[in-house]
C-alpha positions in Angstrom: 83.5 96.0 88.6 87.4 94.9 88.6 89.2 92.4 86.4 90.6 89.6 87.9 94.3 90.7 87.3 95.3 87.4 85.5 92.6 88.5 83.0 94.0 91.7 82.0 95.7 92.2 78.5 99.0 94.1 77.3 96.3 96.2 75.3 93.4 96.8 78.7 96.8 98.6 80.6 97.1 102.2 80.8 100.8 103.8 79.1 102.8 105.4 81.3 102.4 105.9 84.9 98.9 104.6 86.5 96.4 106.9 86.3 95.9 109.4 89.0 93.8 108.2 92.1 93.0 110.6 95.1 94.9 109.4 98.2 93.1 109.0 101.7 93.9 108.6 105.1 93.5 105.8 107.5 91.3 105.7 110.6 94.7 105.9 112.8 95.4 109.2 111.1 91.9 110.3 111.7 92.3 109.3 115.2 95.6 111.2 115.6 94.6 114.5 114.0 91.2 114.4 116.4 93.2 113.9 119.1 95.5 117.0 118.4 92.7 118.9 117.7 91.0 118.0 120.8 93.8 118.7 122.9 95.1 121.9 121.7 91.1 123.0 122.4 91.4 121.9 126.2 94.8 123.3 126.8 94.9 126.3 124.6 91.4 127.5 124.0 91.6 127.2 120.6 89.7 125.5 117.8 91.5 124.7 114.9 89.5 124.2 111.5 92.8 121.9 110.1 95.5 120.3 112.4 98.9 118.9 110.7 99.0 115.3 111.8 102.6 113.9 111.9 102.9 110.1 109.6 105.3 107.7 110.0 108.9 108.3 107.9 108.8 112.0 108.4 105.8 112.9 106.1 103.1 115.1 107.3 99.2 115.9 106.2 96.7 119.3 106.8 93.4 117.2 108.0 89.7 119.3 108.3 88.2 118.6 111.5 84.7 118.4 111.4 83.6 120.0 114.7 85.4 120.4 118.3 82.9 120.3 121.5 83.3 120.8 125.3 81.9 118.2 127.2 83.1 120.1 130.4 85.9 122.2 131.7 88.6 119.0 131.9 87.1 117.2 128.5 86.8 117.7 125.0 85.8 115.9 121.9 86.8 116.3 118.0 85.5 114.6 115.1 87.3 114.0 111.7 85.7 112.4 108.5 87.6 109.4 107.2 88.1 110.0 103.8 89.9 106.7 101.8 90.5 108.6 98.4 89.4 106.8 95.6 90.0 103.0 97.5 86.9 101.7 98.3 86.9 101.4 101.7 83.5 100.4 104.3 85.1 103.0 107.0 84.9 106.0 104.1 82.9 108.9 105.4 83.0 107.6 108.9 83.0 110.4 111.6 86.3 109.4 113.9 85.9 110.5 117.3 88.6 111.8 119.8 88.0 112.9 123.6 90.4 114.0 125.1 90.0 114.6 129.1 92.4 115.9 132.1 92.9 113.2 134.7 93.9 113.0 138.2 97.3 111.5 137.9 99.6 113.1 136.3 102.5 112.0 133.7 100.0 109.4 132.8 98.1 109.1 129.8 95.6 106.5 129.0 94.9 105.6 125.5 91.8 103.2 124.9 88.4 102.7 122.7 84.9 103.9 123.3 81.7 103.3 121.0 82.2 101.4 117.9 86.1 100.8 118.0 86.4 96.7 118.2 87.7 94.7 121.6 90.2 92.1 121.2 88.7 88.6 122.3 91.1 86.4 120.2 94.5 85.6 120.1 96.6 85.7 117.0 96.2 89.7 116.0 99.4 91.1 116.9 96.9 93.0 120.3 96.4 92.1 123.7 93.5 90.5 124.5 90.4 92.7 126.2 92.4 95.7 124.9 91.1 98.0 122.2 91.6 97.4 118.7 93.8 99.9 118.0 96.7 99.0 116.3 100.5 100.2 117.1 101.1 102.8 114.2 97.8 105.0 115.2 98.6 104.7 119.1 102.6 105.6 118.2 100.7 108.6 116.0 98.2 109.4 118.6 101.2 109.5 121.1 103.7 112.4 118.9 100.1 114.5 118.6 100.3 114.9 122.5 103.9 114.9 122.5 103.3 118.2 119.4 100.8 119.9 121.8 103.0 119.6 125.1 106.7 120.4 125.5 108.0 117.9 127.8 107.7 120.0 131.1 103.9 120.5 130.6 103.5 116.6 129.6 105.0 115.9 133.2 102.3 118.0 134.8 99.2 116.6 133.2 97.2 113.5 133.1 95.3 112.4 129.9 92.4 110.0 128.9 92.4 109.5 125.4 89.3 107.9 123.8 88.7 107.1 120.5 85.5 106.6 119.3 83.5 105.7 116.0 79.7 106.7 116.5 78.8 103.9 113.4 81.5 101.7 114.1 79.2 98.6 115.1 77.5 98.8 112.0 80.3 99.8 109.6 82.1 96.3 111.5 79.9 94.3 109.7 81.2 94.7 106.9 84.6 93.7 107.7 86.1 90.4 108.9 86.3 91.5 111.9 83.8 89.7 114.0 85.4 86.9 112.0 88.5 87.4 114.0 86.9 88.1 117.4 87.0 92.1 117.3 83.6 92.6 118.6 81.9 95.8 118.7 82.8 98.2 116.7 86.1 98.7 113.9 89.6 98.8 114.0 91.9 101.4 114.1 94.3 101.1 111.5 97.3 102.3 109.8 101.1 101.4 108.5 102.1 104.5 106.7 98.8 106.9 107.7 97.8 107.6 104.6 95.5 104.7 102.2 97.0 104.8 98.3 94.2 103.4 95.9 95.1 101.2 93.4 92.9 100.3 90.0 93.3 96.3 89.1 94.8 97.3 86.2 96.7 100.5 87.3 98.4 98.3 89.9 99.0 95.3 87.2 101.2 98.4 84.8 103.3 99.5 88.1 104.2 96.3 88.7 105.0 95.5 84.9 107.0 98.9 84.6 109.0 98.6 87.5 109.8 95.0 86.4 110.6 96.3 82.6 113.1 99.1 84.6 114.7 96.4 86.7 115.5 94.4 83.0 116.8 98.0 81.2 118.9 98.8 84.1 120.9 95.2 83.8 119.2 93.8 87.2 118.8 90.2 86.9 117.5 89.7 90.5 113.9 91.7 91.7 112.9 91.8 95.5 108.9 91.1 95.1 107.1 92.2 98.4 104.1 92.4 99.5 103.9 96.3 101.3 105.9 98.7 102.2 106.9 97.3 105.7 108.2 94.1 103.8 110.1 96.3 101.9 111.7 97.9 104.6 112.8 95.0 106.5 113.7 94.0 103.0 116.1 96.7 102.3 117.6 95.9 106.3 118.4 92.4 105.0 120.2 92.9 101.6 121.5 96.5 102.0 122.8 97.8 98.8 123.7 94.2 97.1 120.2 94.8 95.4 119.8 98.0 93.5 117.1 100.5 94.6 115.0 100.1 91.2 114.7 95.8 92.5 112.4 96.4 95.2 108.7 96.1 93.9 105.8 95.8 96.1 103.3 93.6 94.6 100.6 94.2 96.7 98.5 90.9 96.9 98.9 89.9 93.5 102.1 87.3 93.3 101.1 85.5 90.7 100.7 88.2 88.2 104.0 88.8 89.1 106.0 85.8 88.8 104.5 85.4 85.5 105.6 89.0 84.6 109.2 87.9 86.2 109.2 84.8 83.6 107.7 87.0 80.6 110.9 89.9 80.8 113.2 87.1 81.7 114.2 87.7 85.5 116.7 85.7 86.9 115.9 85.3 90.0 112.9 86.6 92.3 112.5 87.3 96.3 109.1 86.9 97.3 109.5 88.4 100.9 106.6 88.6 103.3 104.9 87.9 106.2 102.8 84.8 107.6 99.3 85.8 106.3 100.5 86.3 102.4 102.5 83.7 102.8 100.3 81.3 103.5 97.8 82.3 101.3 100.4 81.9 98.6 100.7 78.1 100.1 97.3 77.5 99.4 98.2 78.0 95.8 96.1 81.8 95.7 97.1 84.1 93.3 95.1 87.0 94.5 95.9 87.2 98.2 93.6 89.8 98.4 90.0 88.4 97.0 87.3 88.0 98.9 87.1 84.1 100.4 90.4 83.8 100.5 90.5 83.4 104.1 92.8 81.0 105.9 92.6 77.7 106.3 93.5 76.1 109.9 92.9 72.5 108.5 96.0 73.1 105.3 97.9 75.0 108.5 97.5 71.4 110.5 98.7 69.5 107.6 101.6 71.3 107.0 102.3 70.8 111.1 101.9 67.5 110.8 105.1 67.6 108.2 106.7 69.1 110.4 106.9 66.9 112.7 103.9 68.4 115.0 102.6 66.0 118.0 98.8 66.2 118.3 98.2 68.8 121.0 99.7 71.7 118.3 97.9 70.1 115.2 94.2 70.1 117.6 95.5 74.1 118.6 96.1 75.1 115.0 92.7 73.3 113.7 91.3 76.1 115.6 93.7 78.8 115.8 92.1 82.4 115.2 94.9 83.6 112.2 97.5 82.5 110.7 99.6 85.1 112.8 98.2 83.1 115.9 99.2 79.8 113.9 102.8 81.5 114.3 102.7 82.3 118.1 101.5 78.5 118.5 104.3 77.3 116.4 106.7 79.4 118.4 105.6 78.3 122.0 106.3 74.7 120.8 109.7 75.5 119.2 108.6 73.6 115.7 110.6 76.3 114.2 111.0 73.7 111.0 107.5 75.1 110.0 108.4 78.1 108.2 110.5 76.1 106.0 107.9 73.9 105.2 105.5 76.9 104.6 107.8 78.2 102.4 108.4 75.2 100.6 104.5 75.0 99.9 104.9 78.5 98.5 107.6 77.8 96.2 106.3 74.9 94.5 102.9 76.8 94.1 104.9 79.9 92.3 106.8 77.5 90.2 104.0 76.7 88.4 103.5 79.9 87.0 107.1 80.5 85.5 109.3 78.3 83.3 111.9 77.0 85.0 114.7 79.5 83.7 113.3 81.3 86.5 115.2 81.1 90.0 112.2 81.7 93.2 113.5 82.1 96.5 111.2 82.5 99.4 111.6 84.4 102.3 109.3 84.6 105.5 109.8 87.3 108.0 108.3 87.6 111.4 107.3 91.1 112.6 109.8 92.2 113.5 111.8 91.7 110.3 113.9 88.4 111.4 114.3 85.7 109.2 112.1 82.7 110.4 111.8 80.4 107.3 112.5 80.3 103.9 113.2 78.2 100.1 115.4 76.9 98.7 118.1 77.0 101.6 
């Protein structure tokens, strides 16, 4: 069972780099490489025991396929076994289903979810609703697989259904907030980067600690503290090459560990860069974004409306607003772009309580595509 992070000691952490952890990949990968597998069966006759799935940023993985089938002479289906590495993960050992079938129309390809991949029935996840819950990455990743397979010519001459299955996905759901969030039926299919990096508690605590204690050797007085790898990147759009390379640390979900490390080695000043999830967990003074009951609450949300200068009808749609992403959409439609200020205002005054003074926070909330929207002190 993990330590709460804020419980670990100088003497519980490992020395050097965190131990080694086996890597996974996500269900969009899965998806992707079952796919490719599927369709070089149908179009080439041939059954590949590993397929090399193309990731985001260029990086590439061997997957095993499990098994490849013929459901007839236009369709074919391959499975691949999620494997998460050593981050436990509900959807590890899951069999990820692909079939992939010749259509009628050609030049068009059809990408959607069968059994146990979740339906959209809320607003506020990023999704359309009624569409399969399959998020943009895997459908980009799914997408260059076909594109691998055919050259251009050949991809104007077919048509393609693409289904994406998860035989257990129903019962694997349960286990996940996503009925919580209106994704009924089955899992999501998921996926930033392709490929799931486990982290320990305390493994996690040291990288962040080390790459604070480089930041401090290397004469860097300011640190850019985000919360993923697509933070960081939008990150790294906004501030360019004023901040050194070794500044930008991903914290994962646990800020306040790391503002009190920022205080402890004497930081200047810290960036806590993010988007409106995190964030607002952070407003509601949690320093483990990630624990379990740390959902978000719509009531807080409508409180912080109200100081903003909200009328009734948006306080009444946030009390009841599906995420805290949706709480953004309804903030949007009703221009009370003063919000994010105040959201980020709410952060900063929690993460001041964890560091002296000495130390300077700035907040910064992004929206998804990497602009700006809010942030503390002006």
């Amino acid at each position: 069972m993990s330590q709460s992070i804020d419980d670990i000691k100088e003497t519980d952490l490992p020395e050097g780099k965190k131990k080694s952890l086996r890597t996974g990949y996500t269900t969009g990968t899965c998806a992707a490489a079952a796919t490719k597998a599927a369709l070089t069966t149908l179009v080439n006759g041939e059954k590949l025991a590993k397929v090399n799935v193309s990731l985001p940023k260029d990086k590439h993985i061997v997957i095993d396929i499990a098994w490849i089938r013929y459901e007839n002479e236009k369709s074919v289906t391959a499975a691949v076994i999620k494997d998460g590495g050593d981050d436990p993960d509900v959807t590890n050992g899951a069999e990820i289903w692909s079939t992939v079938s010749l259509s009628e129309t050609s030049n068009k390809i059809i990408i959607d979810g069968g059994k146990g991949v979740g339906r959209v029935t809320k607003p506020g996840l990023g999704l359309e609703i009624g569409k399969a819950a399959i998020n943009p990455t895997p459908l980009k990743m799914i997408s260059h697989a076909i594109d691998e397979i055919f050259g251009q010519q050949q991809k104007n001459r077919y048509g393609l259904s693409i289904l994406i299955s998860v035989p257990k996905g129903e019962e694997i759901a349960k286990k996940t907030d996503n009925p919580r969030l209106g994704i009924i039926g089955g899992i999501s299919i998921l996926g930033t980067t392709g490929i799931v990096i486990p982290y320990s508690t305390a493994s996690f605590a040291a990288s962040i600690r080390q790459s604070i204690d480089v930041s401090k050797a290397m004469g860097t007085d300011s640190v850019i503290l985000t919360t993923g790898g697509r933070s960081e990147d939008f990150a790294r759009d906004i501030f360019g090459n004023s901040i050194a390379d070794h500044a930008y640390i991903q914290i994962g979900d646990f800020i306040g560990f790391s503002i009190k490390q920022c205080a402890i080695k004497k930081i200047k000043k810290a960036y806590v860069i993010g988007f409106i999830g995190k964030l607002t967990k952070m407003a509601m003074g949690v320093k483990q974004t990630h624990v379990k009951g740390s959902h978000v609450d719509m009531n807080f949300l409508a409180k912080l409306a109200i100081r903003s200068g909200a009328n009734n009808e948006l306080v009444k749609k946030i009390m009841v607003a599906n995420t805290a992403r949706h709480v953004g959409e309804l903030v949007d439609q009703f221009g009370l772009s003063m919000f994010y200020d105040v959201l980020c205002e709410e952060v900063y005054s929690h993460l001041s309580k964890y560091s002296p003074t000495e130390l300077q926070i700035k907040i910064i909330l992004l929206d998804f595509n990497g602009k700006i929207i809010g942030e503390f002190p002006e």
